[in-house]
PAZAZA-835472 format. One record per residue (C-alpha): residue in one letter; x, y, z. Coordinates in Angstrom, 2 decimals, padded with zeros to 5 digits. Each point is the difference from the previous one (the first is absolute). Example, Ala and Ser with C-alpha at 12.3 -4.5 7.8 and 13.67 -1.06 7.14 Angstrom:
<sites>
SITE aa       X       Y       Z
SITE  A  012.30 -004.50  007.80
SITE  S  001.37  003.44 -000.66
</sites>
This chain:
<sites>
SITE aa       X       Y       Z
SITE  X  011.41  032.40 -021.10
SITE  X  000.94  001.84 -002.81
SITE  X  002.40  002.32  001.69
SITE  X  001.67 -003.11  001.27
SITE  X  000.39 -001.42 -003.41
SITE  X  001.36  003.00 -001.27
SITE  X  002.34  000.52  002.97
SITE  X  000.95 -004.02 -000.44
SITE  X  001.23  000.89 -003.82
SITE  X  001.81  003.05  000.95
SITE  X  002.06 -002.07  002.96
SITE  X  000.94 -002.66 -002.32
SITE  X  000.76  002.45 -002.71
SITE  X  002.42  002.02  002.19
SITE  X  001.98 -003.45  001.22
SITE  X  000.68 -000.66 -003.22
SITE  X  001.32  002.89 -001.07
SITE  X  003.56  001.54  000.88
SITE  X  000.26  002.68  002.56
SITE  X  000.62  002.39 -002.21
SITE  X -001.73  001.94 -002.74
SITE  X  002.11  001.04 -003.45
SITE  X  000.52  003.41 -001.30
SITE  X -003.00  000.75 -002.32
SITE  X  001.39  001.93 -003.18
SITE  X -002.60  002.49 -001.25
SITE  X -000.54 -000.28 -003.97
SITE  X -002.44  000.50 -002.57
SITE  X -001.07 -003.49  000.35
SITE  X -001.24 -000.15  002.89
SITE  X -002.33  002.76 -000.37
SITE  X -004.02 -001.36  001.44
SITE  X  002.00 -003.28  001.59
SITE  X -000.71 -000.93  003.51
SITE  X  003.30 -000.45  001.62
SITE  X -001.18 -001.40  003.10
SITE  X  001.78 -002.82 -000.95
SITE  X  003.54  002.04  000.24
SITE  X -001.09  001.77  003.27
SITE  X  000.53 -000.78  003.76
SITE  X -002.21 -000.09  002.68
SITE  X -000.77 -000.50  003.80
SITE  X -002.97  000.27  002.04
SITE  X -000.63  002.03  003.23
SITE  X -001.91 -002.14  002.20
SITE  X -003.11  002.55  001.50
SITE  X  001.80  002.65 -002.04
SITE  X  001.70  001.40  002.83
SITE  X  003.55  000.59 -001.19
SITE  X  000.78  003.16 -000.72
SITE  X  001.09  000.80 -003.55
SITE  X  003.05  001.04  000.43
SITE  X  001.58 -002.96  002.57
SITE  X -001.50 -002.08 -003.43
SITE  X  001.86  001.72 -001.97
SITE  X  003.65 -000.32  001.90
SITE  X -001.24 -003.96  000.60
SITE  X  000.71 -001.37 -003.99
SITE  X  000.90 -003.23  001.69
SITE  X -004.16 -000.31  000.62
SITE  X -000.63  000.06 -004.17
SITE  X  000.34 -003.18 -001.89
SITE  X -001.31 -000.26 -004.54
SITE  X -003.47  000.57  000.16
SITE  X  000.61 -002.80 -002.69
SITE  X -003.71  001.79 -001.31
SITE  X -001.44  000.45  003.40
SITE  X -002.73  002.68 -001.19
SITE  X -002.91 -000.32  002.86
SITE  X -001.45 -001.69  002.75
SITE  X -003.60 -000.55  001.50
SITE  X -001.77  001.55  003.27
SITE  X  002.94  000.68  002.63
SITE  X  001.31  002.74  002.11
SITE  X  003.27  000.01 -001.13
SITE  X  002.16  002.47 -002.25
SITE  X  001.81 -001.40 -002.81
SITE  X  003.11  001.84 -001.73
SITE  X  001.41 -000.38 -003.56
SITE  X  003.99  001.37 -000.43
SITE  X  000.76  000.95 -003.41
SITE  X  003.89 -000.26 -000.97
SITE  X  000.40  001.64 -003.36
SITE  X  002.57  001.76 -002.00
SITE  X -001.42  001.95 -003.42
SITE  X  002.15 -000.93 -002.94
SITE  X  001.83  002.72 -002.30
SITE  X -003.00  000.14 -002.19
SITE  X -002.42  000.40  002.48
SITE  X  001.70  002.13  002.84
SITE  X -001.76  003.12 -001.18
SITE  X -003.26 -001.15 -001.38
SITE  X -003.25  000.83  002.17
SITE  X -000.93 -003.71  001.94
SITE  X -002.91 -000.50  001.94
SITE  X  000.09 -002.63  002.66
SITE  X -004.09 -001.44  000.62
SITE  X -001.69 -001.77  002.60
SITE  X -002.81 -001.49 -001.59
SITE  X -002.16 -001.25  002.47
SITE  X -004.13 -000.03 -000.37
SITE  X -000.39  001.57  003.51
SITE  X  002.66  000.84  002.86
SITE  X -000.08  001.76  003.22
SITE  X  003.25  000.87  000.48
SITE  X  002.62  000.39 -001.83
SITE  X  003.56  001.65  000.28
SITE  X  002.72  000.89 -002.15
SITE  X  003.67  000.09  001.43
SITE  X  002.68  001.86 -002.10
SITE  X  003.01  002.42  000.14
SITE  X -000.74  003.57 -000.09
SITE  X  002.67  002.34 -001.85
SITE  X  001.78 -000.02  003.48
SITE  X  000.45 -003.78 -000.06
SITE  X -002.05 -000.62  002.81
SITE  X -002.92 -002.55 -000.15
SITE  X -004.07  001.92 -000.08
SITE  X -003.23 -001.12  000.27
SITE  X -002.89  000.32 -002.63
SITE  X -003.32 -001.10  001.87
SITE  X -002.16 -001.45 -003.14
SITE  X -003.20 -002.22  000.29
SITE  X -003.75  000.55  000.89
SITE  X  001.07  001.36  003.38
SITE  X  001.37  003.50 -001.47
SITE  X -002.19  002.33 -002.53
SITE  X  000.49 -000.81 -003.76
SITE  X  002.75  002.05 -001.01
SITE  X  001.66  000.07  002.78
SITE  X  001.26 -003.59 -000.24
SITE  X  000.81  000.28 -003.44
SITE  X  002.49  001.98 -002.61
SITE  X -002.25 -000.86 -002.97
SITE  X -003.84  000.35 -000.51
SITE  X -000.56 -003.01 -000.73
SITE  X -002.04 -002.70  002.08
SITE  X  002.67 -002.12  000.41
SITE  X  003.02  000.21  002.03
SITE  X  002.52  001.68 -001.48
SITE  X  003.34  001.79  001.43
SITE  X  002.96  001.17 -002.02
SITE  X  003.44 -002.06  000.08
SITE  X  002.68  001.44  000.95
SITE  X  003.79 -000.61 -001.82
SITE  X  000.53 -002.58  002.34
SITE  X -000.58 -002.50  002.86
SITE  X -001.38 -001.59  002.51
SITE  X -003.96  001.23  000.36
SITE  X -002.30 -001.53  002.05
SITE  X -003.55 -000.73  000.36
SITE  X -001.59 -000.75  003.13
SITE  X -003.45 -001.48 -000.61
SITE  X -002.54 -000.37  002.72
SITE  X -003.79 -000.37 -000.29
SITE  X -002.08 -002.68  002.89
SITE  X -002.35 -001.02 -003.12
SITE  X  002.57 -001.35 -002.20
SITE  X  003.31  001.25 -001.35
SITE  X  000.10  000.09 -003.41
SITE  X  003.28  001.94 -001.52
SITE  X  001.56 -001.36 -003.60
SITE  X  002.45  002.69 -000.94
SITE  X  001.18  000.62 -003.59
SITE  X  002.22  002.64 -001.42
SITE  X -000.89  001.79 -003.09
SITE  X  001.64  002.20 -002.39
SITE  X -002.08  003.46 -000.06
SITE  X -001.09 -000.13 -003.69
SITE  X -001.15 -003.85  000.26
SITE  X -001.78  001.21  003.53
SITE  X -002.19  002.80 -002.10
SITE  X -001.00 -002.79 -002.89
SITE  X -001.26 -002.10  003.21
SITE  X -001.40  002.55  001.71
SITE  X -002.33  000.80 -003.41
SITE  X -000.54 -003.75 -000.51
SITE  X -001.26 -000.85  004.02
SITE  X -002.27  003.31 -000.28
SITE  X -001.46 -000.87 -003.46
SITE  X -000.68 -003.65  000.93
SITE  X -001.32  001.12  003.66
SITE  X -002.09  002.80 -001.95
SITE  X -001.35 -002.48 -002.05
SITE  X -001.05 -001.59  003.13
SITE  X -001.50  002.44  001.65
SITE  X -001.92  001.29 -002.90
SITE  X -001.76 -003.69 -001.20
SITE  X -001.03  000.11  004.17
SITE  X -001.18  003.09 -000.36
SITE  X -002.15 -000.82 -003.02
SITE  X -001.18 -002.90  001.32
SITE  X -001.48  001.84  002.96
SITE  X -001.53  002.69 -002.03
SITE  X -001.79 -002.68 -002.52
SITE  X -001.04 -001.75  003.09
SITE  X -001.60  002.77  001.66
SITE  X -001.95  000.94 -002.77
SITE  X -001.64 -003.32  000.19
SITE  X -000.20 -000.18  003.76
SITE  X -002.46  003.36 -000.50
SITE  X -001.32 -001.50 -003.02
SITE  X -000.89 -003.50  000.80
SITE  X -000.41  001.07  004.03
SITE  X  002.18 -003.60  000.95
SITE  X  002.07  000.35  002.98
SITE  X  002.77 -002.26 -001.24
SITE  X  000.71  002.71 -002.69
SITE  X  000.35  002.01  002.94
SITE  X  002.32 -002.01  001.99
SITE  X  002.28 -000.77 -002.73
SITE  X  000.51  003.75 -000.53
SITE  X  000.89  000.00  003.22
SITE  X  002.43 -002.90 -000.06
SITE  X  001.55  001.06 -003.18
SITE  X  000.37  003.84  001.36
SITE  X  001.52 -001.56  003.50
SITE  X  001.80 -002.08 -001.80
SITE  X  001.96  002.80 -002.51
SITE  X  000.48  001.74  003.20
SITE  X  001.84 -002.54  001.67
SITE  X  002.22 -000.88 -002.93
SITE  X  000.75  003.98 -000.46
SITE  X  000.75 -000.24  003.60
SITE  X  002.14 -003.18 -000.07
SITE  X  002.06  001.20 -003.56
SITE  X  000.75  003.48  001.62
SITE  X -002.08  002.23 -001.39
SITE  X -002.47 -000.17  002.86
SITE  X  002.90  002.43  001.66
SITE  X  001.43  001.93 -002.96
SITE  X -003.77  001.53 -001.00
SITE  X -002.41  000.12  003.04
SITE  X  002.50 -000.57  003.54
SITE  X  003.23  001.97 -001.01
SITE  X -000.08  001.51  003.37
SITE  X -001.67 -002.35  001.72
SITE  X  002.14 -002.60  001.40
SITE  X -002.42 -001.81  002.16
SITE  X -002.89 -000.27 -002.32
SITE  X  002.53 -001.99 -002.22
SITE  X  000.99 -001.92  003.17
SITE  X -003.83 -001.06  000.67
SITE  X -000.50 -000.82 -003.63
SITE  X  000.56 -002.85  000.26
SITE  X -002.06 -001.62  002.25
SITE  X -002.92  002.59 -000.79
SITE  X -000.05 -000.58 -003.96
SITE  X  000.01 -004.09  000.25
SITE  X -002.70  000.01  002.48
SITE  X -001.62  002.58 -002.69
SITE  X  000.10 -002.26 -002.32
SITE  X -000.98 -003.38  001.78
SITE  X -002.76  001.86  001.50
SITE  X -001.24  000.93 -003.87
SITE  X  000.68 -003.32 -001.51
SITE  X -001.78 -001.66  003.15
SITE  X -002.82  001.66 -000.95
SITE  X  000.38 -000.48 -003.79
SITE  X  000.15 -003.56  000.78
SITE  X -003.26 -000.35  002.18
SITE  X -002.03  002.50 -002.62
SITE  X  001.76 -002.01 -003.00
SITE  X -000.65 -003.24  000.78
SITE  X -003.57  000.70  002.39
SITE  X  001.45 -001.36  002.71
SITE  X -002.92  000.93  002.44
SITE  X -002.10 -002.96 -002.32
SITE  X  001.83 -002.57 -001.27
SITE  X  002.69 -000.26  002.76
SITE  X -001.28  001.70  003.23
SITE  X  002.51 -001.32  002.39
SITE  X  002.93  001.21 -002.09
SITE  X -001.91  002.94  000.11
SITE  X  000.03  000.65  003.56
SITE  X  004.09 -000.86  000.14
SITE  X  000.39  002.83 -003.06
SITE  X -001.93  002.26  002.20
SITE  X  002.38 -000.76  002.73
SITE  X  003.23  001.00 -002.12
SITE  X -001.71  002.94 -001.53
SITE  X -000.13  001.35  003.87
SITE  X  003.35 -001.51  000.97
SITE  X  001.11  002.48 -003.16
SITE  X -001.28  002.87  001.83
SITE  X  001.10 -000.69  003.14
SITE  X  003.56  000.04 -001.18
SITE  X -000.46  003.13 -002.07
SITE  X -001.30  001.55  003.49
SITE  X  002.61 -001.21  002.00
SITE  X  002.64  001.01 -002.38
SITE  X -001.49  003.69 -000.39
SITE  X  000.05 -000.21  003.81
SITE  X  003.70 -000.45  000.07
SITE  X  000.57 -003.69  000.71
SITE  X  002.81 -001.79 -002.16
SITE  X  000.44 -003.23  000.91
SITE  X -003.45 -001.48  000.85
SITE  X -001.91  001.25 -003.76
SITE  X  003.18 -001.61 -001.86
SITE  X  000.03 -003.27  001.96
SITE  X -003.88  000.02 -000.66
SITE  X  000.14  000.60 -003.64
SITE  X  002.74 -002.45 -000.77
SITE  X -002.00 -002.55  002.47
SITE  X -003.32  000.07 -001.79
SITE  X  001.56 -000.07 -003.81
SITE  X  000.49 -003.38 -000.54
SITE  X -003.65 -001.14  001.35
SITE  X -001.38  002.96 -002.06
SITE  X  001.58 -001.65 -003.22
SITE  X -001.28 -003.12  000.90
SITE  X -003.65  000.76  001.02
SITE  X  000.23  001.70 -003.76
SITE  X  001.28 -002.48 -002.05
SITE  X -002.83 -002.24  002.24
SITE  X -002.89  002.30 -000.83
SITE  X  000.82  000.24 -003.83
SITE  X  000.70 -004.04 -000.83
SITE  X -003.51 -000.44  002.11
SITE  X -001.80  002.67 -001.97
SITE  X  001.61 -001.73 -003.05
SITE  X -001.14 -002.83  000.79
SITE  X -003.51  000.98  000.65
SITE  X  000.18  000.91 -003.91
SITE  X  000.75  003.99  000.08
SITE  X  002.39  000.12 -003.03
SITE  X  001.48  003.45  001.11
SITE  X  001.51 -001.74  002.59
SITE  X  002.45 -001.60 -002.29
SITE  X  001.03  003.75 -000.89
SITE  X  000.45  000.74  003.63
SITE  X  002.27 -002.82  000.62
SITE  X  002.20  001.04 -002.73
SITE  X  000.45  003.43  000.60
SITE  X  000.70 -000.96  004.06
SITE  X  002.34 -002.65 -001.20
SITE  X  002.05  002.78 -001.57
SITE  X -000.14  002.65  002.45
SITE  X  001.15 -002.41  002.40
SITE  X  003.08 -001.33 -002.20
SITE  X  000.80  003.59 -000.03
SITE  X -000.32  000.36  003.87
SITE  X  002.34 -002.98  000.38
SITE  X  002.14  001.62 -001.99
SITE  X -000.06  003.05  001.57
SITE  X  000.36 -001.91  003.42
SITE  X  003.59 -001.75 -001.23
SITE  X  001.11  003.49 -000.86
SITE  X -000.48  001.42  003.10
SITE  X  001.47 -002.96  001.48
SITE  X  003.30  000.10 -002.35
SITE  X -000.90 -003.65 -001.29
SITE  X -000.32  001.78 -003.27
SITE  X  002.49  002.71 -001.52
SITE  X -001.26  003.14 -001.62
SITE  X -000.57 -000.69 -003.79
SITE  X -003.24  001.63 -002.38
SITE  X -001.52 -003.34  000.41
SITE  X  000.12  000.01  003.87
SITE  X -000.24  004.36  000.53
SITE  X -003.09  000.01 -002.25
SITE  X -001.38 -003.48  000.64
SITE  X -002.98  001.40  002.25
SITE  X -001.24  003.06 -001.63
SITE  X  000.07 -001.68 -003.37
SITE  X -002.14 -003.28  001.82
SITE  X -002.43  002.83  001.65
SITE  X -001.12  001.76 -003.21
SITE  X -000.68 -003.56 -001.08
SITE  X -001.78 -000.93  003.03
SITE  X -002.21  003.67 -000.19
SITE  X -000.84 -001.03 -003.92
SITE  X -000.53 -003.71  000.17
SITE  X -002.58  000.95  003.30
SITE  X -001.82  002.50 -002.62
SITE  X -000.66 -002.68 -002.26
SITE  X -000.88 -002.03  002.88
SITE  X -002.70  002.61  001.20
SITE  X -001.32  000.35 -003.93
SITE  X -000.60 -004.18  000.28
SITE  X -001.89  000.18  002.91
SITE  X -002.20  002.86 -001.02
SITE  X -000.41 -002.39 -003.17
SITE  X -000.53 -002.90  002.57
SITE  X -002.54  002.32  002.29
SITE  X -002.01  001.01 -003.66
SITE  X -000.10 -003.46 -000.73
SITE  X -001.39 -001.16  003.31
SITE  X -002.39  002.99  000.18
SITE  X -001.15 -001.11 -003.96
SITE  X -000.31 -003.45  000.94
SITE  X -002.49  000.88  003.14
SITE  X -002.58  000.58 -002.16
SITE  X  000.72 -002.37 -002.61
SITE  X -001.79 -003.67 -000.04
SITE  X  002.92 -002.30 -000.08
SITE  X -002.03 -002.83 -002.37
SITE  X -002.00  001.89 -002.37
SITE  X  002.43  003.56  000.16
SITE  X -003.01  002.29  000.06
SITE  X -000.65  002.40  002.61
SITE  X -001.19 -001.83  003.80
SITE  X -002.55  001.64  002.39
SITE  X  002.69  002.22  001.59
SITE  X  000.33  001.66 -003.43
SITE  X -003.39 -000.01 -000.80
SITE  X -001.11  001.68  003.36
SITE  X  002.52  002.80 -000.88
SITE  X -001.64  000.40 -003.42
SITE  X -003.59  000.16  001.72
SITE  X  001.46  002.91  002.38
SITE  X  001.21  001.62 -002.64
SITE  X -003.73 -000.01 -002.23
SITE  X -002.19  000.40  003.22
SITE  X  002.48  003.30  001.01
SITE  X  000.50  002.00 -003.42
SITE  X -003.51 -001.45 -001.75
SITE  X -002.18  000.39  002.77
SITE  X -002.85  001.69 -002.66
SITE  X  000.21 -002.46 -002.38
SITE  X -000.51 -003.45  000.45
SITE  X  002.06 -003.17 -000.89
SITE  X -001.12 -003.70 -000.09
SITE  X  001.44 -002.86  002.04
SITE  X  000.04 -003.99 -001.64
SITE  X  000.32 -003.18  002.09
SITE  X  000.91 -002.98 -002.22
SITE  X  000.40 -002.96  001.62
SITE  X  000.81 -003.51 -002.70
SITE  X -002.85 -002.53 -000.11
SITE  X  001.73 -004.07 -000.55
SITE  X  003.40  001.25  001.23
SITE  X  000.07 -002.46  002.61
SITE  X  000.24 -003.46 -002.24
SITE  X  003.02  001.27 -001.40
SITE  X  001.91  000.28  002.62
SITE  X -001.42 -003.29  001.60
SITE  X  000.06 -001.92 -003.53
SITE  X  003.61  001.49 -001.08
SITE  X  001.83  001.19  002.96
SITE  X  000.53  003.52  001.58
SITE  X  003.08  001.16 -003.15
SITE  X -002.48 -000.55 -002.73
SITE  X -002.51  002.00  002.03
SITE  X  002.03  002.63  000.05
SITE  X  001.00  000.15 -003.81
SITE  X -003.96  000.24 -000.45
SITE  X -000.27  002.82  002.58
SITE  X  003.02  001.84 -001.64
SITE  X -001.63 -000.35 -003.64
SITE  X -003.01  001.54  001.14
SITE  X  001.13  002.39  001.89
SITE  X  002.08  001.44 -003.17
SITE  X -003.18 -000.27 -002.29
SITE  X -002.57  001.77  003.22
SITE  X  002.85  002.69 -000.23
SITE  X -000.87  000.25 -004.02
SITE  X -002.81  000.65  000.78
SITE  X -000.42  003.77  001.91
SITE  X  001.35  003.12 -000.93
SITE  X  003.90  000.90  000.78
SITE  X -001.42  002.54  003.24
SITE  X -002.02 -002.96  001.27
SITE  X  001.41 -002.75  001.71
SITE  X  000.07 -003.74  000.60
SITE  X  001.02 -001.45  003.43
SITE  X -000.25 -003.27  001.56
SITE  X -000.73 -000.50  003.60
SITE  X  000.57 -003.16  000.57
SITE  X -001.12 -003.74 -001.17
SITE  X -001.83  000.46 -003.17
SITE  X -001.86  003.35  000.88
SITE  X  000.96  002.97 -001.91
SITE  X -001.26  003.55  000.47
SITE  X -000.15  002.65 -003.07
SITE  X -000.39  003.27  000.94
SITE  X -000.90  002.51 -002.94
SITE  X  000.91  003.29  000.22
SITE  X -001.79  003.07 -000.24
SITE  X -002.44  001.09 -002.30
SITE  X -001.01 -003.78 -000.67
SITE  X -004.05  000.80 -000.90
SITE  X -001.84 -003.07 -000.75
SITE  X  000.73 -001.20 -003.24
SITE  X  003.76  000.05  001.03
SITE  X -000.33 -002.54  002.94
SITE  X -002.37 -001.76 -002.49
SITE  X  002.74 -000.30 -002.61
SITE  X  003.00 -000.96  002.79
SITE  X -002.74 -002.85  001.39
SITE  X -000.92 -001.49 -003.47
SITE  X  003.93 -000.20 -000.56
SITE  X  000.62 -001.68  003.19
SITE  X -002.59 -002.54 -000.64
SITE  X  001.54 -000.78 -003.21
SITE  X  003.22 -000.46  000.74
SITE  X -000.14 -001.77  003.01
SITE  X -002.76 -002.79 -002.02
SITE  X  002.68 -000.27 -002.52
SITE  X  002.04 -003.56  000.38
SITE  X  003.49 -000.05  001.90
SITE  X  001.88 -002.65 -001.88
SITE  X  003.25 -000.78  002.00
SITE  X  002.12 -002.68 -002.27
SITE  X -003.08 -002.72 -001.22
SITE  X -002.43  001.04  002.63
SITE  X -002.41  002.59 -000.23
SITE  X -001.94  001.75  003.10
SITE  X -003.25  001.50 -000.19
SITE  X -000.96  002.73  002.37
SITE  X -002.44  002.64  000.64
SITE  X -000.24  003.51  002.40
SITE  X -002.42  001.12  002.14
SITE  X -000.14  003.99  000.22
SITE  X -001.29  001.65  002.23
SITE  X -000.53  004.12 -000.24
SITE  X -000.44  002.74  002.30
SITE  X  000.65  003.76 -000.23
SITE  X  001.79  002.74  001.86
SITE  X -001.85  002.06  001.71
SITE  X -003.39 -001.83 -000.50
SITE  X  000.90 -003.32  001.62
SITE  X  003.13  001.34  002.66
SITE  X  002.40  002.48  000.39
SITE  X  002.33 -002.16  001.55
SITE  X  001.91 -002.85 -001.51
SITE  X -000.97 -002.79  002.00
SITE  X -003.48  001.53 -000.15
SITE  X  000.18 -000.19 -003.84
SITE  X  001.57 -003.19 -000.14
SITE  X -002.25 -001.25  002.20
SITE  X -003.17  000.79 -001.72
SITE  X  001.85 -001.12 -003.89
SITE  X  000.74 -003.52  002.44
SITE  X -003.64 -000.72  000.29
SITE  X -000.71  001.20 -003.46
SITE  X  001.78 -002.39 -001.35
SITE  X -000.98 -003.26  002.43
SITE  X -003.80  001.01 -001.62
SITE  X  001.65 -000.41 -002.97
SITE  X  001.24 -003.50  000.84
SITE  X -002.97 -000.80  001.38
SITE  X -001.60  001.07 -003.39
SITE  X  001.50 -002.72 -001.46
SITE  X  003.80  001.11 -000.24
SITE  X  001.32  000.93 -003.21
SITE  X -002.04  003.87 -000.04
SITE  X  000.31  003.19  002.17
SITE  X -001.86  002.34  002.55
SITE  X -000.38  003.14  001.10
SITE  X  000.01  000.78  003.78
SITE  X -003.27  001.78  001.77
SITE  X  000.10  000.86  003.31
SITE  X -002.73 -002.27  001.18
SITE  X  002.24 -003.34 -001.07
</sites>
């Protein structure tokens, strides 16, 4: 579809332009200007004409009237460049540049001191510095004094080929300027990954893990995609660059696939999504096999096939997980939002929808680093979110004192490091709760239970603590050394307080506890053994007449 659009614009483009393409004259001003726009072209349906019957055929090149790229297509497209250099400029060192993110092939037609046409093979088919006449990642090949040159662009994936010429000084302030900004790149990537790993070994969460992955994929790809991919690690290796890039995308998906399903906990709170991520996370690497194995076609049709449904199964998974109240997912969403703009960006490049400008060449790497640090913050929420959660487990939702989860974790914790000294164990269920809630409703039973819940909590010592396990039944477990006139002391003040009046607005409650008390190791070693024996404890106690407290014997 796209190639059809972008084949549609470049037909009506090319009617409505003359059939012939002016001289260009070469001066200072139009150093770093695309001139597609003051180029010819023609395409070679298949690519099967030979170069030099398309060079004797000028009737076949019409203005390019900005033609700069196409989509997927098996065709080769040429670009004729017409050009005279003015007196100024006829001796001054001009570059001409194909700018293009990613191109197969790529030739270069001029006149040799003999004034016979040569070829320059260029693009990711030929080592690095073979296909170029500057070290640079880019495209570049030295002007000569005069005209034509053409370019004959060809690349199944998407031709993308905006050329610009550029006066050698203004080329070396560009150069600096792309390498610094790409650097900059690179480097906050880098950093990312490094701070991420430390917290991956740290913290022992795989979705630290998988983002290092998907941000190290990730600076791969765009290294690979802005040239450098072949100017540092492939010089000499043509084909590697060739599989790049169907090998690093799939990288990529495969690591943000699983960042996604670690991320979000996929395998819980949306299991069926899960199963379809596990599906593309294998589809990945299939087509990294297949492509290793020397297949073309097949892997690229695959990975362009399953894109699309792989954005929107995301975008499903995080607004569902958003909705479900995970507030990192709101990061997620953000950062995806702008990797994507970038992608689409990218995408219209490729396709020459877009010309070449910093806004457009830079557009992705830029959106990526903002993607990789918007996703940190989006992992440090949800490792806030996880604490939280974790906090609240064994946190009573009503009264905010520990629950029995919390308190069985404390008990562990004596019975294991205190097994030679003993600690004490209090059951203290409310006596005349009930009315309350009957007489004034459930919320002002509640206030009561919160009130005395704070002052029980008064009353113990900062290591001991206060938990309620459900109803009005609270458990106080005293930690170690508590001899006798300790527990005595922490009873007396629990009686106290809780036969102290409530008064809630013009209403006042009266209330007493029931304790009851039994001791680790005498009475249990286990909790529920413990518990147990403090339970009956303190139902003597109620059956005492409510209001007092007992201590546990084994024969109760």
């Amino acid at each position: 579809m796209m190639r059809l659009l972008c084949l549609y614009v470049l037909a009506i483009s090319l009617m409505s332009m003359p059939s012939y393409a002016e001289e260009l004259q070469v001066e200072r001003s139009l150093s770093g200007v695309v001139i597609n726009d003051r180029m010819a072209a023609a395409t070679d349906i298949a690519a099967r004409t030979l170069w030099r019957q398309m060079i004797a055929e000028p009737e076949r090149f019409a203005p390019a009237s900005g033609f700069n790229g196409v989509g997927l297509g098996s065709d080769a497209h040429w670009l004729r460049l017409d050009f005279q250099r003015t007196e100024l400029e006829r001796s001054a060192p001009w570059w001409l540049v194909v700018e293009p993110l990613n191109l197969y092939d790529l030739r270069l037609y001029r006149r040799n001191i003999q004034g016979e046409f040569e070829e320059l093979a260029s693009g990711e088919r030929v080592p690095f510095a073979a296909g170029r006449e500057r070290e640079w990642r880019q495209y570049a090949f030295i002007l000569p004094a005069h005209g034509p040159v053409y370019l004959r662009a060809y690349d199944p994936g998407g031709v993308s080929f905006p050329v610009a010429l550029w006066h050698q000084h203004d080329l070396e302030r560009y150069e600096q300027w792309g390498e610094l900004l790409l650097g900059g790149v690179y480097g906050a990537l880098l950093a990312l990954c490094l701070y991420n790993l430390f917290l991956a070994v740290s913290l022992r969460d795989p979705a630290y893990g998988w983002y290092v992955a998907t941000t190290l994929a990730l600076a791969i790809f765009l290294a690979y995609l802005y040239g450098h991919a072949a100017q540092w690690w492939w010089r000499d290796w043509p084909h590697w660059v060739a599989m790049g890039r169907v090998i690093l995308p799939s990288l990529w998906g495969m690591a943000l696939t699983g960042f996604v399903m670690s991320f979000f906990r996929t395998r819980i709170h949306l299991p069926i999504a899960h199963r379809i991520l596990q599906i593309f996370m294998l589809s990945y690497l299939m087509i990294i096999t297949m492509r290793l194995a020397g297949a073309h076609g097949l892997p690229s049709l695959l990975l362009t096939a399953q894109s699309l449904p792989g954005v929107g199964l995301v975008l499903y998974i995080a607004i569902r997980r958003w909705r479900q109240g995970m507030a990192g997912a709101r990061y997620f969403l953000a950062a995806y939002g702008i990797v994507l703009a970038g992608v689409v960006i990218f995408l219209l490049r490729v396709c020459g929808l877009l010309m070449p400008s910093p806004l457009t060449e830079f557009a992705m790497p830029v959106s990526a680093t903002l993607e990789s640090l918007i996703f940190s913050l989006a992992l440090a929420r949800r490792i806030k979110s996880l604490r939280h959660a974790s906090k609240a487990a064994f946190i009573d939702e009503l009264t905010q004192l520990p629950n029995r989860r919390a308190l069985e974790q404390r008990f562990k914790q004596y019975a294991e490091s205190e097994a030679g000294r003993g600690f004490s164990l209090l059951t203290v269920d409310l006596d005349k709760f009930k009315p309350v809630n009957d007489q004034w409703g459930h919320a002002e039973g509640d206030e009561v239970l919160r009130i005395l819940a704070q002052r029980m909590q008064s009353c113990v010592r900062q290591e001991d603590i206060v938990a309620r396990i459900g109803g009005d039944e609270f458990i106080v477990l005293l930690a170690p050394p508590a001899n006798t006139d300790i527990v005595s002391a922490v009873i007396d003040r629990l009686m106290e307080v809780t036969r102290q009046p409530v008064r809630l607005g013009d209403r006042s409650h009266c209330l007493s506890a029931s304790v009851g008390l039994a001791y680790y190791p005498r009475h249990g070693r286990s909790f529920s053994e413990l518990s147990r024996y403090a339970d009956m404890a303190m139902y003597e106690a109620k059956r005492a007449g409510r209001g007092t407290w007992r201590e546990a014997v084994p024969t109760i």
